[in-house]
C-alpha positions as CSV (number, residue, x, y, z in Angstrom):
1,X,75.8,-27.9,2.1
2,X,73.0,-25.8,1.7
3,X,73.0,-21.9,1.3
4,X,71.4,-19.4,3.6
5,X,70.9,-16.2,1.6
6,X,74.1,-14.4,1.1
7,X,75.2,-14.3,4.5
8,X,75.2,-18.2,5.8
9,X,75.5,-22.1,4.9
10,X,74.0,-24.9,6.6
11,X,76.5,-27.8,7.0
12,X,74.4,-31.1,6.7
13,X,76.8,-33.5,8.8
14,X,74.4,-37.0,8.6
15,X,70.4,-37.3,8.8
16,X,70.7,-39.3,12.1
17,X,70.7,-38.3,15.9
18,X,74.1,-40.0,17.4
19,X,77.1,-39.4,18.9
20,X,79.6,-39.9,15.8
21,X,77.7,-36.7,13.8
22,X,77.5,-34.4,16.6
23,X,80.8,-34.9,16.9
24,X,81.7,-33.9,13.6
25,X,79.5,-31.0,13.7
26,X,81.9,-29.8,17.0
27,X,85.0,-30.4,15.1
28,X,84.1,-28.2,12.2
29,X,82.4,-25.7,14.7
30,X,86.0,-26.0,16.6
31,X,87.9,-25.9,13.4
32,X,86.2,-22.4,12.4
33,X,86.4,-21.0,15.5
34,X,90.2,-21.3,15.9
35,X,90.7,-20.3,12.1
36,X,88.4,-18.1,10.8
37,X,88.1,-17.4,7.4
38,X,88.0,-13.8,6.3
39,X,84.4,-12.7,6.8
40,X,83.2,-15.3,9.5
41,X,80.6,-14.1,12.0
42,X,79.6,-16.9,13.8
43,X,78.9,-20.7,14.0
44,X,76.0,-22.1,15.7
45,X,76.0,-26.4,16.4
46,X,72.9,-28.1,16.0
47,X,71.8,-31.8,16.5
48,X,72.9,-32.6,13.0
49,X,74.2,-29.7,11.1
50,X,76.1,-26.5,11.3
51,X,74.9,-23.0,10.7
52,X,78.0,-21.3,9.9
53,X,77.1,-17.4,9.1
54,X,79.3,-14.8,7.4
55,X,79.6,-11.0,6.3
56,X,78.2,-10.6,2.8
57,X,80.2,-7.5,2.4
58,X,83.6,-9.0,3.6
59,X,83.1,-12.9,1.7
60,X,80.7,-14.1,-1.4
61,X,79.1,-17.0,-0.7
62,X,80.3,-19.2,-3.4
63,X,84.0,-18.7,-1.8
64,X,82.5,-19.8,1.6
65,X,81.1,-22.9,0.2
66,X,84.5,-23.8,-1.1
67,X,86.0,-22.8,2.1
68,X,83.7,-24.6,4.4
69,X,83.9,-27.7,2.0
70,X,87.9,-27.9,2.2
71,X,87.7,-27.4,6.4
72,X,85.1,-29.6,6.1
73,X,87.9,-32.3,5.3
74,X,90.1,-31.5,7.0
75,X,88.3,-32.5,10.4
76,X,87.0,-35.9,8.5
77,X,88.5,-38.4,11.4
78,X,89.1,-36.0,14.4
79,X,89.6,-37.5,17.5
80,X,86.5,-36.3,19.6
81,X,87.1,-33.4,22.1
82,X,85.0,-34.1,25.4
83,X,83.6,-30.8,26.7
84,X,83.4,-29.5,30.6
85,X,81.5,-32.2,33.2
86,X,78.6,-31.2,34.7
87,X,76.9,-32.8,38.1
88,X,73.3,-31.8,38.0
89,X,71.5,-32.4,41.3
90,X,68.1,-33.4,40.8
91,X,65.0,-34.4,42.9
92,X,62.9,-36.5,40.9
93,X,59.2,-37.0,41.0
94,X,56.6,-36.1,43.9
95,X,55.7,-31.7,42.4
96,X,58.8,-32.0,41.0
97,X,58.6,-34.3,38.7
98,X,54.7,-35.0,37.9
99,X,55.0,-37.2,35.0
100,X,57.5,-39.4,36.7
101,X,55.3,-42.0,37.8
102,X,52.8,-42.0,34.7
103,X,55.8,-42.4,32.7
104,X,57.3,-45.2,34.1
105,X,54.1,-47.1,34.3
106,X,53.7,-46.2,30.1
107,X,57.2,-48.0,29.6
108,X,57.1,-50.9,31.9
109,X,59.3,-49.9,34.7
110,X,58.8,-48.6,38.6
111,X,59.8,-45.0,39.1
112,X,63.0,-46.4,40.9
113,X,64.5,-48.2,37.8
114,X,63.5,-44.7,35.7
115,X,65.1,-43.0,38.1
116,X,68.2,-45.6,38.0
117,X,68.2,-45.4,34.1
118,X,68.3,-41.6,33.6
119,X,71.1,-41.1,36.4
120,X,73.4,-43.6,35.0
121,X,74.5,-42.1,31.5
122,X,76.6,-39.3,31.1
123,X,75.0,-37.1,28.7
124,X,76.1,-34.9,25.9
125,X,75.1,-31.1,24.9
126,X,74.5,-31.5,21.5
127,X,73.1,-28.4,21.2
128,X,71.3,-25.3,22.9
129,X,68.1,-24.0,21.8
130,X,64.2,-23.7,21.9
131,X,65.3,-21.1,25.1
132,X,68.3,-19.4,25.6
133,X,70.4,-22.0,27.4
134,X,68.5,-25.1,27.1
135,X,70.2,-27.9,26.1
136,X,69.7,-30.8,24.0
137,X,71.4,-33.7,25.9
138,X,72.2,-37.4,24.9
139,X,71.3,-39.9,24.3
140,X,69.0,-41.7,26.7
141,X,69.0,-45.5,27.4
142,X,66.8,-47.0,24.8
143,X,64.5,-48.5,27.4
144,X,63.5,-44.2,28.6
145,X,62.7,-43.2,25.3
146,X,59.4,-41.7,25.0
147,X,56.7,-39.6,23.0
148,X,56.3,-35.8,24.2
149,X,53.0,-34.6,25.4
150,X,50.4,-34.4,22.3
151,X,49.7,-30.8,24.2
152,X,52.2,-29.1,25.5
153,X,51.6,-27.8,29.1
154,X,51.4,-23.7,29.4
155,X,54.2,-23.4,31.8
156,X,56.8,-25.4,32.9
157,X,58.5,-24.3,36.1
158,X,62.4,-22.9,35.4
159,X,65.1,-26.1,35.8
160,X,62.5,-28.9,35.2
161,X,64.7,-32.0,34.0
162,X,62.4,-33.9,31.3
163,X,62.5,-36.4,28.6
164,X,61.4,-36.6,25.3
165,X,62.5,-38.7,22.6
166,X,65.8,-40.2,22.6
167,X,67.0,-37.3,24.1
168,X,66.4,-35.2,28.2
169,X,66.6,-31.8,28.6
170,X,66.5,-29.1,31.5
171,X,64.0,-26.2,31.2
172,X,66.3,-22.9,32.3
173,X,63.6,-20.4,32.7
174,X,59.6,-21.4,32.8
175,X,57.8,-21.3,30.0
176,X,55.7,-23.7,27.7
177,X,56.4,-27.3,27.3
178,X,55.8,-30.4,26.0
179,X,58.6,-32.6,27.3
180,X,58.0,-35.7,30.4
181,X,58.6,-33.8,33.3
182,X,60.7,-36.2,35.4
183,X,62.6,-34.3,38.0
184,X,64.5,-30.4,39.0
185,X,66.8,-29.0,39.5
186,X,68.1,-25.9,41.4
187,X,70.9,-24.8,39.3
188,X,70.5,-21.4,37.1
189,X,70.8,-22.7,33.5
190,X,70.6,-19.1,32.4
191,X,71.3,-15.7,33.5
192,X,71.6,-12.8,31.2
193,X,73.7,-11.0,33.8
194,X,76.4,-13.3,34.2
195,X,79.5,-13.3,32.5
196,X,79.2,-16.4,31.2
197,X,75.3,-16.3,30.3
198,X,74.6,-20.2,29.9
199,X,76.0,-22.9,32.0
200,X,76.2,-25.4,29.6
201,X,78.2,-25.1,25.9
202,X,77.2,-27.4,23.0
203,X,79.7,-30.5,23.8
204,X,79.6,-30.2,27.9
205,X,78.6,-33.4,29.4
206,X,76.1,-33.7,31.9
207,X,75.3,-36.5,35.0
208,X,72.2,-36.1,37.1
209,X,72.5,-36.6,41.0
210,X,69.5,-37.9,42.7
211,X,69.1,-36.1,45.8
212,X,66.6,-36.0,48.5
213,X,65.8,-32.3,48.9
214,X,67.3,-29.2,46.3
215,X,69.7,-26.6,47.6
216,X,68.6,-23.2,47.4
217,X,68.5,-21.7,44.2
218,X,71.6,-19.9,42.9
219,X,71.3,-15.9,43.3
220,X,71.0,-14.1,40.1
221,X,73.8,-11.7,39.3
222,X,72.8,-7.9,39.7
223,X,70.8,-6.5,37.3
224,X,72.2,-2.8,36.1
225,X,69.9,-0.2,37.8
226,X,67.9,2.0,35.7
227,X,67.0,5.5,36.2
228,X,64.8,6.5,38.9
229,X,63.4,9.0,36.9
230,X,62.2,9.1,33.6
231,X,63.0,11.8,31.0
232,X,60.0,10.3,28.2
233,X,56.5,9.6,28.5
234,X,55.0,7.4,25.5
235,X,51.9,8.7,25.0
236,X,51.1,6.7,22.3
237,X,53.5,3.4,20.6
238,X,52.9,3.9,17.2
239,X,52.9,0.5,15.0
240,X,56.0,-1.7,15.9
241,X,57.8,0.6,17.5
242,X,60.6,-1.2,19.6
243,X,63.5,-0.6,21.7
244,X,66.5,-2.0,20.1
245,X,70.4,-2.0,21.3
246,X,73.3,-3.3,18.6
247,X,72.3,-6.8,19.2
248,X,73.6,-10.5,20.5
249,X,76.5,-11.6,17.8
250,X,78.2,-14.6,18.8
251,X,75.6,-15.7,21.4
252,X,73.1,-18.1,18.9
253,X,75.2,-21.1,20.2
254,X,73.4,-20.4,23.2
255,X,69.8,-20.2,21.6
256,X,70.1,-16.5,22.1
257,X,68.7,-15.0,18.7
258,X,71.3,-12.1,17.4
259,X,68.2,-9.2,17.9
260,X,69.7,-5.6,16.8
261,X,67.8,-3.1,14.7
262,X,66.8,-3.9,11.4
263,X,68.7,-1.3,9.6
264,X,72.3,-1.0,11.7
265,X,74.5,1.8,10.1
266,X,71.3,3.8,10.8
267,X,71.1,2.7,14.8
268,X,75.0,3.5,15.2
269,X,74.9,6.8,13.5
270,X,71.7,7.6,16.0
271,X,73.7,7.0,18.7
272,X,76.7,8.4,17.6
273,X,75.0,12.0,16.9
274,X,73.9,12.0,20.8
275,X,77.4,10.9,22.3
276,X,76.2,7.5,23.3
277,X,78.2,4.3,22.9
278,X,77.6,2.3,19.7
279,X,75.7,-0.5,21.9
280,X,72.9,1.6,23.4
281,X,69.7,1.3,22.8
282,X,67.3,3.3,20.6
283,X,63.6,3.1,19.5
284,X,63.4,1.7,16.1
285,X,60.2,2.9,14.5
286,X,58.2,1.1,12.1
287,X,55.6,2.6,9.9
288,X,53.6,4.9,11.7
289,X,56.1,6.2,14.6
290,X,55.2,7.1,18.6
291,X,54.3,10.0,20.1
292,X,56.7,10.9,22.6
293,X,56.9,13.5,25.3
294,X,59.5,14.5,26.8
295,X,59.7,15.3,30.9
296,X,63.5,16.3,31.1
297,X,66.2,18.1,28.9
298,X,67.0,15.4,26.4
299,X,68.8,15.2,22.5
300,X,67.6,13.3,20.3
301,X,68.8,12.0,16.9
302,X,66.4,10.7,14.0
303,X,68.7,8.4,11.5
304,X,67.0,6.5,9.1
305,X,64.4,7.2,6.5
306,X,63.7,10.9,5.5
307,X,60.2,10.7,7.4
308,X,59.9,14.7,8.5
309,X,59.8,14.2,12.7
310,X,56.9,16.8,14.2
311,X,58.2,18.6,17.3
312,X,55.5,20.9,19.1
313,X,53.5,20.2,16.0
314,X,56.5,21.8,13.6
315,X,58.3,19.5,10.8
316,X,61.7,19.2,12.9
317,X,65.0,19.8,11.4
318,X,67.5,17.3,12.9
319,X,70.3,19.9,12.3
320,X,68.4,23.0,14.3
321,X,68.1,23.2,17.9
322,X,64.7,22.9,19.7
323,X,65.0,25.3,23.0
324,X,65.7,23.7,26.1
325,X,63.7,21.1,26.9
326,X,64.7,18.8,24.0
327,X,67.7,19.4,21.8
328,X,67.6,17.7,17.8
329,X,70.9,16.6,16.7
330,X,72.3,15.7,13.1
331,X,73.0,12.2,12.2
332,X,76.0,11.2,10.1
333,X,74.8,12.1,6.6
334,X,76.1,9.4,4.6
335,X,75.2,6.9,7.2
336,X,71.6,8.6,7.1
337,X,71.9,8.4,3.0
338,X,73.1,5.1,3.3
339,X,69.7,4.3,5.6
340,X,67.0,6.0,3.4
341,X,69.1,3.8,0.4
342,X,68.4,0.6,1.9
343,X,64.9,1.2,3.1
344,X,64.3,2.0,-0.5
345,X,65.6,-1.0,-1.6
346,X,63.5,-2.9,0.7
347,X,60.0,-0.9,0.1
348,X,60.1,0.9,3.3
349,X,60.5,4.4,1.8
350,X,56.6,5.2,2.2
351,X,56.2,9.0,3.5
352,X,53.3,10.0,5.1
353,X,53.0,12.6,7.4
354,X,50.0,12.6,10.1
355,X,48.4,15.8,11.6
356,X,50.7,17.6,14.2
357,X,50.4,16.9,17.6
358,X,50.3,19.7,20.5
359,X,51.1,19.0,24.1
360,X,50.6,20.8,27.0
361,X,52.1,24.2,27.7
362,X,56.1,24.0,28.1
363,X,55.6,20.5,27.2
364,X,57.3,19.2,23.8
365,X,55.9,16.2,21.9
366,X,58.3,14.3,19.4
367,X,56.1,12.3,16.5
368,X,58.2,10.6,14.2
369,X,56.9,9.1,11.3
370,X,57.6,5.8,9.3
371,X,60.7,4.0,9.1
372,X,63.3,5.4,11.4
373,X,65.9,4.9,14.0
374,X,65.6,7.4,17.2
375,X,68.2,7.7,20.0
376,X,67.8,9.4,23.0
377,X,70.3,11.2,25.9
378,X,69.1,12.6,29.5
379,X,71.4,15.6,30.2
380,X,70.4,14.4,33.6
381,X,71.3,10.6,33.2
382,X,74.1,11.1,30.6
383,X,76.0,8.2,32.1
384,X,73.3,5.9,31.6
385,X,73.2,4.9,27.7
386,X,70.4,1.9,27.8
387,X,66.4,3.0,27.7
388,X,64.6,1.2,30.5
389,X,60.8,0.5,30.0
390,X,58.5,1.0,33.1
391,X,55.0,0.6,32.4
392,X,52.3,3.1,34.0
393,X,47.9,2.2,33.9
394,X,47.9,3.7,30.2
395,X,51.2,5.4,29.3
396,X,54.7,3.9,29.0
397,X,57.5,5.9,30.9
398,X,61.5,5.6,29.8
């Protein structure tokens, strides 16, 4: 076992790629999730090992070790658990699959017998990854293993069904690739709408269908609408500012990274001050902070770092109202003192204040400075929590 920080292990299960050690990576990744020890977060299955990730304030890690090493026996043995069966329709070669036929020349067989070959196995998830909701499936016959591409192509089109290795995959959304394009499909791998984001769980076994002509796609479900009028114009981004909500816990299994703001008591005391739920999102700013103007009545609360926010070219006080175009509410104080502790502790506490800004008559400009976590609340879209982004020529509107 090898520790991850304070807050995770990696659970080496074997150093090879085969049935028996994914298998035991499932049954420790099943035994965990059914009995969690106090503290547990999440458990993510790879090829090989298991990332098993815990509270640091609820657990130390040396009492994880000792946990994860006494479950660890206690699934030595188990009786695999075969996952959900997937039929995957696939048309292979022709646009679909360009590296069909150069492929099968490169090992020795006709693009029938390839064909043949990778629809006759039933195929494992050993894990997701790479993209949210691809999976690593397995293994191949020997006779279709192969090298990847030595350069990877620029885009691969959403659902491509490819080998590499001993092991085939299916691309979910388009995006780079090196794998041996072979085939597609026209099922929706991944949707971050759906209820159940990914189609495919580590342990789901897959067959491929050879068919002469793909359905049409699935629909994607519907997408939350966003306001259709923005309260803030970004007139400028400041350095690595970026919208963040509370984050994706539980969803790395999927190859969907956990996100969230950097410094989280901070983000849920923002959002707290303004009456939003504890999953909106707010701008977390970095160093040297936006400059925001804002078009509608809107509160605002700064959380974080004691940075000294500029509004209509004034140092701001969170605490005092700012007339009626934009409204400055307090943040939590020991959530903010618990904030300006940890950016300390991390080197962020740097204060530097830059020259006031001045808008426009009647026009108010926010410009917060270093470190700090801003949420935001239309009077006029109060029931809308989440920022949207829409991008103008030169300016960004919320």
């Amino acid at each position: 076992m090898l520790p991850l920080g304070n807050a995770g292990w990696s659970v080496e299960l074997g150093d090879t790629l085969d049935f028996a050690t994914n298998a035991r990576v499932r049954a420790l990744d099943r035994e965990l999730a059914e009995r969690p020890f106090a503290g547990f977060v999440e458990a993510v299955p790879t090829l090989r090992s298991l990332l098993v990730l815990y509270d640091e304030r609820s657990a130390r890690p040396a009492a994880v070790g000792r946990e994860l090493a006494l479950r660890l026996g206690s699934v030595e043995g188990a009786p695999a658990v075969p996952g959900r069966l997937h039929e995957v329709p696939t048309l292979y070669g022709g646009d679909a699959g360009s590296d069909l036929l150069p492929l099968a020349r490169g090992l020795g067989l006709t693009e029938r017998e390839l064909v043949r070959l990778h629809a006759s196995g039933e195929y494992t998830a050993f894990m997701l990854g790479f993209k949210p909701g691809f999976p690593y499936l397995g293994l191949v016959p020997p006779e279709l293993e192969c090298a990847r591409h030595k350069t990877p192509r620029v885009r691969v089109p959403a659902g491509s069904v490819a080998l590499a290795g001993r092991q085939t995959g299916i691309y979910p959304v388009a995006s780079p690739g090196g794998w041996q394009l072979v085939g597609r499909t026209s099922l929706r791998l991944f949707d971050p709408f759906r209820e159940e984001p990914a189609l495919l769980s580590p342990g789901d076994r897959v067959r491929f269908a050879p068919v002469a002509e793909l359905a049409e796609p699935e629909s994607a479900a519907p997408h939350p609408e966003a306001p259709a009028t923005p309260v803030v114009l970004v007139r400028e981004p400041g350095l690595l500012t970026s919208v963040q909500d509370a984050g994706r816990s539980g969803r790395r299994r999927l190859g969907v990274s956990g996100a969230g703001p950097l410094d989280a008591p901070a983000h849920a005391a923002a959002n707290r001050a303004v009456g939003n739920g504890p999953e909106a999102a707010a701008l977390e700013c970095t160093a040297s902070g936006p400059v925001l103007e804002f078009l509608a009545p809107v509160r605002f609360a700064v959380t974080g770092a004691d940075l000294g926010a500029v509004l209509d070219g004034q140092i701001a006080d969170p605490r005092d109202v700012a007339g009626d175009t934009a409204e400055a509410v307090g943040a939590d104080d020991d959530a903010d003192q618990k904030k300006r502790e940890h950016r300390a502790d991390a080197g962020a506490m740097e204060q530097r204040h830059h020259k006031p800004r001045r808008g426009k008559e009647n026009q108010h400009i926010l410009e917060p400075v270093r470190v700090v976590q801003l949420a935001l609340r239309s009077r006029s879209h109060a029931q809308r929590a989440a920022i949207p982004l829409v991008r103008t020529r030169n300016d960004s509107l919320f």
